[in-house]
C-alpha positions in Angstrom: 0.0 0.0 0.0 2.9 2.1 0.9 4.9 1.7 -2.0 1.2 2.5 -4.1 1.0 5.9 -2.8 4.3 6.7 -3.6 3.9 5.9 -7.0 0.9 7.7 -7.2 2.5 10.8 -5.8 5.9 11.4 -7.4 5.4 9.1 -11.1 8.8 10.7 -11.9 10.9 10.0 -9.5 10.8 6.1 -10.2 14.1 5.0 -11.5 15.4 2.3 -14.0 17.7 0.5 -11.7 19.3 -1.6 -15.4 22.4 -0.2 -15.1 24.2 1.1 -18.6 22.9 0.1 -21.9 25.4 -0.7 -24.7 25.9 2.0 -26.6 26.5 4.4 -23.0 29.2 1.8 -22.4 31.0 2.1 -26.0 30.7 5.5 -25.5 32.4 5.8 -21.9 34.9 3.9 -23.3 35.6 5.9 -26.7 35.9 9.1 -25.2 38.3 7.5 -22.3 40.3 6.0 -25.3 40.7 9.1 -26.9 41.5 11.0 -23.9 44.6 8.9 -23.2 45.5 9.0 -26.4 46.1 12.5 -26.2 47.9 12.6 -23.0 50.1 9.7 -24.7 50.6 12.0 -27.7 51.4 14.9 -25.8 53.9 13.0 -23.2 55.6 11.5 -26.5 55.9 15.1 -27.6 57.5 16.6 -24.5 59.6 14.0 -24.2 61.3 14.4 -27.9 61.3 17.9 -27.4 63.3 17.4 -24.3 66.0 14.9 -25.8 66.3 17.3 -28.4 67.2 20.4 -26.1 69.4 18.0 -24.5 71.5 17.5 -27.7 71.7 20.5 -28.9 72.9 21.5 -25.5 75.3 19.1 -26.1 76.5 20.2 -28.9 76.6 24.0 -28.1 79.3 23.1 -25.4 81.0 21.0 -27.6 81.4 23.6 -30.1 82.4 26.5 -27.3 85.0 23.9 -25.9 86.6 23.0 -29.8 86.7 26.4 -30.4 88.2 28.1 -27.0 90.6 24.5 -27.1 92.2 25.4 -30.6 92.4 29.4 -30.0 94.4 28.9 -26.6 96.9 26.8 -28.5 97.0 28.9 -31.3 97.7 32.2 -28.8 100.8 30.1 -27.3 102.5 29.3 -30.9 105.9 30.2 -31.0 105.3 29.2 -35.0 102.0 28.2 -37.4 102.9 25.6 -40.4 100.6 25.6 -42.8 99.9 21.7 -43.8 100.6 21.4 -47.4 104.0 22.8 -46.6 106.7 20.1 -47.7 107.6 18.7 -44.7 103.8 17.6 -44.0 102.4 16.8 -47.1 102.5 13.2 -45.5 100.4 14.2 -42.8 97.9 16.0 -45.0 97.5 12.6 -46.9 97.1 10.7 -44.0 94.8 12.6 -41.9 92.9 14.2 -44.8 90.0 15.7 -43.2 92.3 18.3 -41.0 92.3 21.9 -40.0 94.7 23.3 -42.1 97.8 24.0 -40.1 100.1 22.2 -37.3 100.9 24.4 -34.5 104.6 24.5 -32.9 105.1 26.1 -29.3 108.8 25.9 -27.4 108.6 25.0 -23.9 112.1 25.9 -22.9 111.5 23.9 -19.1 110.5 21.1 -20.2 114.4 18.7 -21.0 116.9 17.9 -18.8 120.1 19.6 -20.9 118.3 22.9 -20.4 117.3 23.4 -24.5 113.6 22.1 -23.7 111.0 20.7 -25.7 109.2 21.3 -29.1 105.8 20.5 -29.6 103.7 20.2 -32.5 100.1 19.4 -32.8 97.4 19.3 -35.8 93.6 18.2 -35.5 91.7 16.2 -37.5 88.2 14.6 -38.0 87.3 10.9 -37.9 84.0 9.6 -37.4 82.4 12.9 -36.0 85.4 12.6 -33.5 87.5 15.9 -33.6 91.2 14.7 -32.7 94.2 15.9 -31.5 97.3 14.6 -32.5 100.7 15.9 -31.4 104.8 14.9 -31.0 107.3 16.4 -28.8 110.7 16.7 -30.2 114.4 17.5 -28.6 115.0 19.7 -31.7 112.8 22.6 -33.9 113.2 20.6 -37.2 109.8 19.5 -38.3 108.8 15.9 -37.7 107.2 13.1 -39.9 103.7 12.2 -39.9 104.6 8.6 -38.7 105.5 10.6 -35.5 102.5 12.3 -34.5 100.1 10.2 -32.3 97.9 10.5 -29.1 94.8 10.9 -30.2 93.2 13.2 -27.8 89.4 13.6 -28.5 88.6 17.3 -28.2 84.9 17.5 -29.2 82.2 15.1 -30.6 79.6 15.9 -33.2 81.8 17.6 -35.2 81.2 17.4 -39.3 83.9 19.2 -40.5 86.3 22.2 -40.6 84.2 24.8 -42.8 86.2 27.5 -44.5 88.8 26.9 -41.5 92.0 29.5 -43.4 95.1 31.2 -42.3 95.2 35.1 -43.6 99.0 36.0 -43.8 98.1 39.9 -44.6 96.1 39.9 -41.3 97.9 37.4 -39.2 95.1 35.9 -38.2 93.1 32.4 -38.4 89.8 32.0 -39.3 88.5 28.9 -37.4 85.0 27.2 -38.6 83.6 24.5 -37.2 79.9 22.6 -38.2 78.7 20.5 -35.1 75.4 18.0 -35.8 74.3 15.4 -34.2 71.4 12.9 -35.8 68.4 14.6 -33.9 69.9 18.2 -34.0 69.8 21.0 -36.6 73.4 21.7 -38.1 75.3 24.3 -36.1 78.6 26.9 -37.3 80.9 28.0 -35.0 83.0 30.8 -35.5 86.5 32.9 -34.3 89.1 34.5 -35.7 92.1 34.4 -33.7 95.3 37.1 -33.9 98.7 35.3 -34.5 101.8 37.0 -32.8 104.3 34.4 -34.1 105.4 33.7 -38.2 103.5 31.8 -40.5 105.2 29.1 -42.3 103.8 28.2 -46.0 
């Protein structure tokens, strides 16, 4: 009787206790579905963009470092040989990807019968590996190719020496290096550095 008089009273307040019907379900389950893939996508994204800042990062202090590496040797030559100058022609064939020039500097401490130490060092590229090689000798004359060794690695990512040149009329050396690594845009780095000792051609 009770449960009469409440129909009869509030008709509208009687619910459907079914539960969810198909079609509410499939549709629950769409939107949900394309919800998360959106917040996949976006995670996806940020994270790509984030390795991507990370190399280039990478890169930018790779470059600063080759760059500030090369000009503080350069500053402390006692003498600049350009490559293709006859003595090393053999070391332009064997390294051929190189910067142009090997750089001697006198370090008048460094031998036991007081006349010191002469050091000469190029660099090269091999395998987006920028190298330096170098040879210490008792005496100024100019070593062999077959001599230089160690095989310092000064940067990584490095392409190649653009437009790297010595100017003789300005003493100075014109240093360009392309950095890239495979998810990275194709970076120049650029100096000119002053020589104060001769240039040999």
């Amino acid at each position: 009787m009770s449960k009469l008089w409440r129909i009869c009273l509030f008709p509208k307040k009687i619910r459907n206790d079914a539960g969810f019907s198909l079609i509410e379900m499939m549709l629950a389950l769409s939107i949900g579905a394309i919800i998360l893939l959106a917040l996949y996508s976006t995670l996806g994204y940020t994270t790509n963009a984030c390795h991507t800042t990370e190399k280039e990062d990478e890169i930018l202090l790779n470059g600063r470092y080759a760059l500030e590496y090369i000009k503080r040797e350069i500053r402390y030559a006692d003498e600049i040989i350009d490559i293709g100058y006859d003595r090393f022609r053999d070391l332009d064939l064997r390294y051929k990807d190189n910067i142009g020039f090997v750089i001697m500097s006198h370090d008048p401490d460094n031998n036991q019968d007081g006349a010191g130490s002469y050091n000469f060092s190029t660099y090269y590229i091999r395998e987006n590996m920028l190298y330096r090689i170098a040879v210490n000798t008792p005496t100024r004359l100019y070593p062999r190719a077959s001599f230089f060794g160690g095989y310092n690695i000064v940067a990584e990512h490095v392409i190649f020496f653009k437009r790297t040149d010595i100017d003789s009329e300005s003493k100075a050396i014109d240093l360009h290096l392309v950095l890239k690594s495979d998810k990275s845009r194709e970076m120049n780095f650029n100096s000119t550095v002053k020589i104060r000792c001769p240039v040999i051609h």
